[in-house]
N, C-alpha and C positions, 0 to 999 in steps of 0.2 A: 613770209620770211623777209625782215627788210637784206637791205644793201649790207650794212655791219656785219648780218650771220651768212649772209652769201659769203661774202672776201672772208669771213675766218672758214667757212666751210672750203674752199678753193685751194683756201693755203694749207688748210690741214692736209688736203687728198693730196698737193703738192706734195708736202712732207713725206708723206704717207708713199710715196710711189717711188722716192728717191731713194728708203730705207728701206725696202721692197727690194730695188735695184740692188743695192749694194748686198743682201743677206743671199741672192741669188747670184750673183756674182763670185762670194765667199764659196757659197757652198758647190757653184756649180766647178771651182778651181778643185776643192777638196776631195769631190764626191770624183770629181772626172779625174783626179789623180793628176792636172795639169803643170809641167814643171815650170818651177817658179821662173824661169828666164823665158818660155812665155807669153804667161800671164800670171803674173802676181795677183796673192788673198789680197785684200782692202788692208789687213795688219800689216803685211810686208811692207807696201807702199807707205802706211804712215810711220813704220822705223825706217823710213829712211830721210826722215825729216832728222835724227839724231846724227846723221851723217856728217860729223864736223867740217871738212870740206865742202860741202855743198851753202852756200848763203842764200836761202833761201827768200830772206827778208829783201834782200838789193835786188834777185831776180825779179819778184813777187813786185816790189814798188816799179822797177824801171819799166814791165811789160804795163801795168795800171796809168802812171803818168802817158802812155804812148797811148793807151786804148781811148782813155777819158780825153786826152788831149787833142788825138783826131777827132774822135766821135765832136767833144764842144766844138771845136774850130769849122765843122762840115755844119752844124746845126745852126750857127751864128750865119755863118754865111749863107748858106742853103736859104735859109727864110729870110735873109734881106733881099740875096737876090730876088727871090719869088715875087716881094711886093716891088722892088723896080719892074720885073714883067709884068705883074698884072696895071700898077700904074701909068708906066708906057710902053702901050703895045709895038710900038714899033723898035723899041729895045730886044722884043722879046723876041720879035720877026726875025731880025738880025743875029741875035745870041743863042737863042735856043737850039738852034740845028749846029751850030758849031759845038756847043755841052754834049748836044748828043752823040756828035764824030768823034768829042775825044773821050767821053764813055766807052764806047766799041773797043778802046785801045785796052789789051788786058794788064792788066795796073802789075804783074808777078811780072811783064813785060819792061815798064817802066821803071818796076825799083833799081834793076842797076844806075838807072842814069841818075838818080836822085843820089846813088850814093856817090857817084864820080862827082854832081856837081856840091853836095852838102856833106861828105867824109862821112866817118860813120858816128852813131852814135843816136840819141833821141830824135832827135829834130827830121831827118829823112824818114823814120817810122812814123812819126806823128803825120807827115806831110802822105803819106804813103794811106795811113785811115783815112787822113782825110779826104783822098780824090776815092774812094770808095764810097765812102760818107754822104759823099756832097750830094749825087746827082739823084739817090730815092728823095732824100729831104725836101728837095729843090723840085723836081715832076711831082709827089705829093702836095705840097704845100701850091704851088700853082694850081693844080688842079682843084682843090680845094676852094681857094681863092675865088677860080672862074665856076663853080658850079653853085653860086646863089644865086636864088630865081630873080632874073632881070626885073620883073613888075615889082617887086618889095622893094631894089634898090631907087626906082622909077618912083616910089610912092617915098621916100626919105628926102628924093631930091627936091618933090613938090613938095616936102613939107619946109625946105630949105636947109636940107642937111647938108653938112660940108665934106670933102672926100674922109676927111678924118673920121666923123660921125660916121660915116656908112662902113668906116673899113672896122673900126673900132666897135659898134652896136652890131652890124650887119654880117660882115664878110667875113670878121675873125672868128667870133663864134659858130659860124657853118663851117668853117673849114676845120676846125681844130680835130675832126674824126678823122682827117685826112695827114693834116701835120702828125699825129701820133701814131697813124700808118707807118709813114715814112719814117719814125724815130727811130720804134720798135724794129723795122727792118734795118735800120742802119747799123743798131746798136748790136747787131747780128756781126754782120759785116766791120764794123769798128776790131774788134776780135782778129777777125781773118786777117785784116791790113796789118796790124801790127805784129804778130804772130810772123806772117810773109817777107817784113822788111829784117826780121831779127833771123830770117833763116838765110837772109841772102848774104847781108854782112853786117852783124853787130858783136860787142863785146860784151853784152850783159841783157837781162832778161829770160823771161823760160822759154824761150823759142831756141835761143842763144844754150839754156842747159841740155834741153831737150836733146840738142846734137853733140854735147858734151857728154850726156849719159846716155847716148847711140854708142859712140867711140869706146867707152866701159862698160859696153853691156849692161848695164845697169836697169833691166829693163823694171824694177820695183819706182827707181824714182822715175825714168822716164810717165807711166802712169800718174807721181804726185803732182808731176810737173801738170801733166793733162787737166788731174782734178782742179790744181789752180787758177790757170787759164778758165777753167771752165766757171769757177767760181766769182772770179772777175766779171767774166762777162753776164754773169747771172745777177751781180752785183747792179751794173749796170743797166739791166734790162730791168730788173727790178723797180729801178729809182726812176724809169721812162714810166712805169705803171703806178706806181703813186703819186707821180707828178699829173698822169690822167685823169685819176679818180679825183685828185683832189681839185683841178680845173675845170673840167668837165660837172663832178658836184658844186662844184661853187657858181658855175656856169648856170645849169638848171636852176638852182635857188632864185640868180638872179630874174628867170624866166617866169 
């Protein structure tokens, strides 16, 4: 079986377990006689996407700009810093243990200050993914970096390779198992950040409805809200995995 009927077999069992979930879900509300306030059917939840007060489209976009927008800004970053520490070590002697003291700090801790110093609105949530974001990216991709076998780097430089040739031919492509470690975990966590900063104080978003359809019981859309979110982030996590296959395939070829 090549690679092609693997990834459609995966995505099919994918499929296959989500619609699984959800007919068990239906039935186990029906059959258990569960009242709808709850746990709402999979039907109840998607009428309430008819809900004319609820905008589902501005929640939906303003939580996606916050998730994408940390998640990029922790990826950009995370992997430039990584090649300043592996480039100079004594950068990384100095930096590194400070990243990791203010990791330790818990970030649901943090968003108030974010919001006193940046008011509310996108820009604290985005900043909010992104200190979530940063530090898997950043210890993966280091790690990554430092774990190519010394003698191959040894045997490039006697051939007169320059740091660029080694990090470009050598380093980058051993470590990139390790960069998509770190994505796929972040892209987890991108979710949670933004989600956290919309619970603490924003005016738009589904984190933001979620607590608007607590307050109306509304416990059918609190669920679409969930499904959405969750679709986001599956959106995302998605596009970390075909960004994989398709560098990593390209990667091998070249090999």
């Amino acid at each position: 079986m090549n690679n092609s009927a693997k990834n459609l077999q995966r995505i099919s069992l994918g499929i296959l377990s989500h619609v699984l979930f959800v007919v068990v879900w239906h039935f186990a509300v029906v059959l258990g006689d569960i009242p709808e306030f709850i746990l709402p059917t999979p039907l109840a939840a998607l009428e309430s996407l008819s809900e004319p007060n609820y905008n589902w489209l501005h929640h939906t976009w303003v939580t996606t700009l916050e998730i994408f927008g940390g998640y990029t800004s922790a990826l950009i970053f995370g992997v430039g810093v990584a090649l300043i520490f592996t480039w100079v070590p004594i950068i990384k002697a100095a930096f590194m243990p400070l990243f990791v003291t203010i990791n330790m700090i818990p970030k649901v801790a943090m968003a108030p200050l974010f919001i006193v110093w940046l008011s509310y609105g996108i820009v604290p949530n985005i900043i909010i993914g992104f200190t979530i974001c940063f530090f898997p990216i950043l210890l993966t991709t280091v790690r990554g970096l430092n774990e190519v076998e010394p003698d191959l780097i040894d045997l490039v430089r006697a051939l007169r390779g320059s740091r660029w040739q080694i990090f470009v031919k050598i380093q980058l492509p051993g470590s990139l198992p390790y960069i998509f470690s770190g994505m796929k975990v972040a892209a987890v966590l991108a979710v949670a950040g933004a989600i956290v900063g919309e619970f603490i104080a924003s005016d738009a978003g589904l984190g933001y409805f979620l607590m608007i359809a607590q307050e109306n019981l509304d416990t059918a859309a609190m669920v679409m809200a969930l499904i959405f979110i969750s679709l986001v982030g599956m959106i995302l996590y998605a596009l970390v995995l075909a960004l994989e296959t398709l560098v990593v395939t390209k990667d091998a070829r070249v090999e």
